[in-house]
C-alpha positions, 0 to 999 in steps of 0.5 A, a space after each residue: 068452568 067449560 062453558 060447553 053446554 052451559 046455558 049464557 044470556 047476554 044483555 046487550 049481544 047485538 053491540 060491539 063487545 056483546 056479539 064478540 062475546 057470543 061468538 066466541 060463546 058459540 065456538 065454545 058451544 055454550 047455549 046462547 041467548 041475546 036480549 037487545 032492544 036494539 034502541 036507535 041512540 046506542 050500539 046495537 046492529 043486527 049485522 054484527 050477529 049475522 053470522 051466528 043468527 041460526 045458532 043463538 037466540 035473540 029477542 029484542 026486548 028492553 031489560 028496564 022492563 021487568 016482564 022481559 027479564 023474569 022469564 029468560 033467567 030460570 036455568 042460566 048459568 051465567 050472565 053478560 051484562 052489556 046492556 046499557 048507554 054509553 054517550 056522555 054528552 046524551 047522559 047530560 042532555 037527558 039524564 033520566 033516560 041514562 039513569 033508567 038504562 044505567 042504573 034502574 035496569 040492573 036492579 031489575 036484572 039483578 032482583 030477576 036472577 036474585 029471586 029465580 036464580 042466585 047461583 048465576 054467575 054475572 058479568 057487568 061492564 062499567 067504565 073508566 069514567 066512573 074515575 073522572 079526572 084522573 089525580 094520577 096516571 096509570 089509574 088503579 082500581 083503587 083511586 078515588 072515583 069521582 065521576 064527571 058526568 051523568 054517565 059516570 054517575 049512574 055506571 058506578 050505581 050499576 056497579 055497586 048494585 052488582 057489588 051489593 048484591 054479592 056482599 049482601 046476598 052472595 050473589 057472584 058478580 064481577 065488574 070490568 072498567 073498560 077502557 075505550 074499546 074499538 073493533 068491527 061492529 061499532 057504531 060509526 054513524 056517530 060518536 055515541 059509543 066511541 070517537 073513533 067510530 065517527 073518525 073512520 066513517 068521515 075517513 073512509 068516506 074522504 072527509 076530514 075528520 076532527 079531532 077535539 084538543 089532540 093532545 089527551 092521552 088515552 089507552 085503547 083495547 081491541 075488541 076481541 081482547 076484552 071478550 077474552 077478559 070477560 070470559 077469563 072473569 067468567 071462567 075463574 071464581 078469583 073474580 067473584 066480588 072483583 072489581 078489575 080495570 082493562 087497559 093497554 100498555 099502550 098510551 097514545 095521543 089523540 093526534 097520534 091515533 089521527 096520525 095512524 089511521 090516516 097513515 094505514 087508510 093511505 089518505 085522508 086528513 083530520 084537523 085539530 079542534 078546540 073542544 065545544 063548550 058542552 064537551 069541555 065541560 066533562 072531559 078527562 083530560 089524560 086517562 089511562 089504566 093499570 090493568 096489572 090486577 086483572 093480569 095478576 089474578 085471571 092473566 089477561 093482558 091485551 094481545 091485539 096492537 093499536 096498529 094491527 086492531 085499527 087495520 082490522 077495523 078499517 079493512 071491515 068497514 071498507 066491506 060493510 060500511 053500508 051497513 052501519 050508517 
């Protein structure tokens, strides 16, 4: 499917992947509209769609709501299903509200298209954390999940709802497990949406930054390459009904990611920490993914490396830091 002319709506397009995702949409002149209710606690900047604000749509409003969703899905012919939480330690200390934008939200997304609009094609980013503690490495898609906090918990709900409402009402959806994804437009004030958002922020402003254990193996995806998978899963119907995990045939260190990006900035320094009672509780330990079905079926695979993709983002913050603290 060309996506050129095609009617797309985009749940969440002013966070990180979200608004790489427009963008490209734009360049492949499809006919965007962004929702966001730009909450305070997770991803969203209006400066990531600075760029493109004259060529899409953007609404802030919040898709739990159904009144906000009723109206935006006649006549779209796919759907990017962003929206959502991801901090895990939020997901502990309130739960509910995890549960509300993780879970709940997507029953209303999905009652919405199912009454107004069956035929759209959907897209919903879930997690590697719905697989915990890994009993082997590379994880598959066919390992057992056993999600380890209230995050995981209510992502998996997110992504069988979609499998349901394609099982029971033949609805085409599609779920990516994203692994941890990094890129310009992240959030940085914080570790929310990613540890390494916080680690750049502390470097570029000559602080140390900490690294928590150090020595947990982990794969990283690039932003701009898990839009492509998004749009290969959108563009193909072998991903209807799919389930496929991203990743990176890259497996690092946390201290070697430390390393790297104090040796690309030219300064700085990080310390090793033991993890905080709170965190140790819910942490993985080594996690990375098998991303071959994905390969296999759409041929994806990631083309951005580690060290190129960390350049890129530092390069951006050093020109947009006031923007995203």
């Amino acid at each position: 499917m060309d996506v050129a002319g095609k009617r797309v709506l985009v749940t969440g397009g002013a966070g990180l992947i979200g608004s790489a995702i427009v963008k490209r949409l734009i360049e492949m002149n499809a006919d965007v509209t962004v929702i966001d209710a730009m909450l305070p606690q997770c991803g969203a900047n209006r400066r990531n769609l600075l760029d493109i604000a004259d060529r899409i749509r953007l609404i802030a409003s919040d898709v739990r709501h159904p009144a906000s969703v009723d109206g935006l899905v006649d006549g779209i012919d796919l759907v990017f299903n962003l929206a959502g939480q991801s901090s895990h330690l939020d997901s502990m200390t309130d739960p509910l509200t995890d549960l509300d934008i993780n879970s709940r939200a997507q029953v209303v997304i999905l009652e919405a298209l199912r009454h107004a609009n069956p035929r759209a094609k959907i897209l919903f980013a879930s997690t590697r954390q719905v697989y915990g503690r890994p009993m082997y490495l590379p994880v598959d898609e066919a390992h057992p999940v056993h999600p380890v906090d209230v995050n995981g918990i209510n992502k998996l709900s997110g992504e069988w709802f979609h499998r349901l409402y394609h099982e029971v009402y033949g609805m085409r959806t599609c779920v990516l497990r994203l692994t941890n994804t990094y890129g310009p437009g992240m959030r940085i004030m914080d570790a929310r949406q990613t540890f390494l958002g916080v680690w750049i922020r502390h470097l570029l402003g000559g602080e140390a930054f900490e690294v928590w254990g150090g020595a947990q193996l982990r794969d990283f995806n690039y932003v701009e390459d898990v839009a492509d998978a998004f749009l290969a899963a959108a563009l193909s119907d072998r991903a209807d009904g799919r389930i496929f995990n991203l990743g990176s045939p890259e497996v690092v260190s946390l201290r070697q990611v430390g390393e790297m990006l104090v040796e690309l900035n030219g300064s700085g320094r990080f310390e090793i920490r033991e993890f905080p009672d709170e965190r140790r509780r819910i942490d993985i330990g080594d996690c990375y993914c098998n991303f071959g079905a994905i390969g296999t079926t759409l041929g994806w695979r990631p083309q951005v490396l580690l060290r190129d993709g960390l350049q890129r983002t530092l390069d951006y913050y050093r020109r947009n830091m006031e923007h995203y603290t």
